[in-house]
C-alpha positions in Angstrom: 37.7 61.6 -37.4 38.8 59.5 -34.6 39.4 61.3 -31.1 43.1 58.9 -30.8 42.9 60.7 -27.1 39.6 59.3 -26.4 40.7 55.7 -27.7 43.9 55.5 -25.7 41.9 56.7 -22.1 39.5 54.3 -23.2 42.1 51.6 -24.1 43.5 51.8 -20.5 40.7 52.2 -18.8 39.8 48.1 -19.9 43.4 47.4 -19.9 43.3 48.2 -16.2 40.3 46.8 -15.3 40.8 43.7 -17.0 44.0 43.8 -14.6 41.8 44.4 -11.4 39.9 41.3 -12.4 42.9 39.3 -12.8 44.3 40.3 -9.8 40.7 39.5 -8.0 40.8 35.8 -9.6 44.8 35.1 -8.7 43.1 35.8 -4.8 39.9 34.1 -5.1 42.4 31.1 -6.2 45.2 32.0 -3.6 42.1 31.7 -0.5 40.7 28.6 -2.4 44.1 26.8 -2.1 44.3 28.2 1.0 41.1 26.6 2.3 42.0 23.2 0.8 45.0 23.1 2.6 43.2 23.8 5.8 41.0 20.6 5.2 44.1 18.7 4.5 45.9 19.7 7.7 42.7 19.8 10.3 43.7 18.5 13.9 42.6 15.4 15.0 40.5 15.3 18.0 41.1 12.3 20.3 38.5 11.0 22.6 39.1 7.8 24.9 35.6 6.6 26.2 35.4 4.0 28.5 33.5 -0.2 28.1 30.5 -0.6 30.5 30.8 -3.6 32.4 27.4 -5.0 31.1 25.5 -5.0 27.7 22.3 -2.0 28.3 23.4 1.4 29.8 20.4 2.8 29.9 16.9 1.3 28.9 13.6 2.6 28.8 9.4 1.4 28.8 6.5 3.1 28.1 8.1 6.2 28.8 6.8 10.1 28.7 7.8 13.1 29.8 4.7 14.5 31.2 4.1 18.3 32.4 0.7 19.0 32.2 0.3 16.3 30.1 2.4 13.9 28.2 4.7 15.2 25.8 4.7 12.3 23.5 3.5 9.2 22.8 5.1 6.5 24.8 8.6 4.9 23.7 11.0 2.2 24.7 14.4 2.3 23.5 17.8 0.6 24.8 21.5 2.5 24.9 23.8 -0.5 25.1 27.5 -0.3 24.5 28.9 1.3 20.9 25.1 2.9 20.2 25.2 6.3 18.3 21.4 6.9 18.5 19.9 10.5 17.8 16.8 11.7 18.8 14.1 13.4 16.9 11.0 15.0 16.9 10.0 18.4 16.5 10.3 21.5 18.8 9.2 20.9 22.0 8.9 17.6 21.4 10.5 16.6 24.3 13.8 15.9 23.0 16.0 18.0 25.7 13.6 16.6 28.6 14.9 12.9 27.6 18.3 13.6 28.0 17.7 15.8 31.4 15.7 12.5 33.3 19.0 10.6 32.0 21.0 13.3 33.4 19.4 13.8 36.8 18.4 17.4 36.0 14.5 16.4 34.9 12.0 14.0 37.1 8.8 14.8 35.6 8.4 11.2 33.8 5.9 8.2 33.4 7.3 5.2 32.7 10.7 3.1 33.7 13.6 4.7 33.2 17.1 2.2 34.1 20.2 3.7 34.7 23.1 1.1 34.8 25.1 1.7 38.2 28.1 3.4 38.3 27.5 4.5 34.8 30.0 7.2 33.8 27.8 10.1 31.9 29.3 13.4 30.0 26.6 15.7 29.0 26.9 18.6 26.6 23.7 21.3 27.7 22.2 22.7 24.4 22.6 26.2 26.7 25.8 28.1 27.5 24.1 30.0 30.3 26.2 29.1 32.8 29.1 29.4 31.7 30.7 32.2 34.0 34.3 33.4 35.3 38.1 32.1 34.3 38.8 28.6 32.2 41.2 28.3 35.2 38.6 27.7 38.0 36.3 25.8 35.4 39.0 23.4 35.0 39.3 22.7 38.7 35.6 22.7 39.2 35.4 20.0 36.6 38.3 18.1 37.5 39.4 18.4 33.8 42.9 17.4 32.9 44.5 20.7 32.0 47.0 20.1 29.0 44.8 17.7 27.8 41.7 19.8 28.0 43.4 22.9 26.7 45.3 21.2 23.6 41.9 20.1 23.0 40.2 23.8 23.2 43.8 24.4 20.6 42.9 22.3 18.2 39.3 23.1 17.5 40.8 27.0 17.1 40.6 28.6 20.5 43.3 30.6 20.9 45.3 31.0 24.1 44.6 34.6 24.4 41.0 33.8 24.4 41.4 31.4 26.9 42.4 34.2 29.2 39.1 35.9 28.4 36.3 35.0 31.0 34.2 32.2 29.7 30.8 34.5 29.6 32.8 37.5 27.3 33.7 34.6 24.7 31.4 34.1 21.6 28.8 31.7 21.5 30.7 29.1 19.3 33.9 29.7 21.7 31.5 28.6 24.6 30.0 25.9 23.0 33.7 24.5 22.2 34.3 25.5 25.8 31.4 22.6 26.7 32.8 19.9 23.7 36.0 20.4 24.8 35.4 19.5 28.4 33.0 16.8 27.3 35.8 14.8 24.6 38.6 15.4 27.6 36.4 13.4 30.3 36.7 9.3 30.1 33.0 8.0 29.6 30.8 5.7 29.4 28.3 7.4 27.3 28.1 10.8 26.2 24.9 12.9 25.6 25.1 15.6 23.8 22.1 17.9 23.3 22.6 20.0 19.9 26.5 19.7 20.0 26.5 21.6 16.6 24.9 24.7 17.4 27.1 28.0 16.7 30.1 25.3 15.4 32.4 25.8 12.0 32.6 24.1 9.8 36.3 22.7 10.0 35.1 21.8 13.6 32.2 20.2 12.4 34.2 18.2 10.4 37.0 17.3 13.3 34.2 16.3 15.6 32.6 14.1 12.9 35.8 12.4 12.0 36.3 11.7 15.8 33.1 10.3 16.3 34.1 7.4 13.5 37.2 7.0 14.6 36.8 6.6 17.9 33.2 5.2 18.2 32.5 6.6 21.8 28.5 5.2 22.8 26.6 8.4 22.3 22.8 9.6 22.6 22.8 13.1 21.0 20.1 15.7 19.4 21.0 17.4 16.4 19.2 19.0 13.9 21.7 18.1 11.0 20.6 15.4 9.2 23.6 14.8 7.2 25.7 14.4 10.6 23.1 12.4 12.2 22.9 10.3 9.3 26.1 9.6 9.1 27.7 9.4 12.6 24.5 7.2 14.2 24.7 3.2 13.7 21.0 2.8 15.5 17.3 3.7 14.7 16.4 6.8 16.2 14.5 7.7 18.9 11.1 9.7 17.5 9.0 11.4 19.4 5.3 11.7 18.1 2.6 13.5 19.5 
């Protein structure tokens, strides 16, 4: 004989988890929708570089960086106006050390190296090291523009309580947003940005991205993202080969 007992605590024990399940796909749908309404409401970012007055910003020939020896072979390569150029190689490569000579913060080089005078640089550090004490006294040590600089920090999802925070308590992706923030607020005439990705969302990814072809700022940048460097350069890139 049938245990009708049995059946019916059976019976409702599917009948409820089949309602657990339908429950868990109404939210999995809920989020989804959710998430594609994020992408359709992202902030824009807004960056307003600035036109050198001549053609070539910075051009290089037969240059190295050079330690105890070179760390690649030599290149030449020209930065003029509107030139989104990456560089690549592989670690320690020399990639970083490039951008440091162009910078100022690196002299151990063979090779000419030309600056164009009175050329307006804003460099992103691929290190968050020293980032230290309030956003307050880093905006006045930067000579930032404070609304603008802070809507900025807004829109790629820094909130203002965490703006309160000091800047070394903050996550790494806070501090790298910190350091992409100042850089988009500052008018340039190029901006180098070393690994500008690194610890960065994915709905900022995208707002930095869409920026960059909007706005077409001349940039020299490392990233190891080759569907962002594909995409955002409009110039060969710089290899470096051993």
């Amino acid at each position: 004989m049938l245990d009708k007992g049995f059946l019916g605590h059976k019976a409702a024990k599917i009948m409820k988890k089949s309602k657990v399940l339908e429950e868990r796909k109404n939210k999995n749908i809920q989020e989804a929708k959710k998430l594609l309404s994020n992408v359709d409401n992202i902030e824009k970012l807004k960056i307003v570089p600035l036109l050198y007055e001549k053609n070539d910003l910075i051009t290089a020939t037969n240059f190295q960086i050079e330690y105890e020896k070179p760390l690649f072979k030599p290149i030449n390569f020209s930065i003029q106006n509107g030139d989104r150029i990456c560089i690549k190689g592989k670690n320690g490569a020399g990639k970083s050390s490039i951008i440091k000579a162009i910078v100022n913060k690196e002299n151990r080089y063979k090779g000419i190296l030309n600056i164009g005078n009175n050329l307006k640089i804003s460099y992103v550090p691929q290190d968050t090291h020293t980032l230290k004490g309030s956003l307050k006294v880093f905006i006045a040590e930067n000579k930032l523009n404070e609304s603008v600089f802070r809507a900025m920090l807004v829109k790629m999802g820094i909130t203002q309580t965490e703006m309160e925070h000091n800047l070394e308590n903050l996550s790494e992706g806070q501090k790298k947003k910190i350091l992409l923030g100042k850089s988009i607020s500052e008018n340039a005439h190029i901006y180098i940005w070393d690994e500008p990705l690194n610890y960065i969302d994915i709905q900022t990814r995208e707002q930095i991205e869409n920026m960059i072809l909007e706005y077409m700022p001349t940039l020299l940048f490392i990233e190891h993202d080759e569907m962002f460097c594909e995409k955002v350069s409009n110039k060969s890139a710089i290899i470096l080969e051993n």
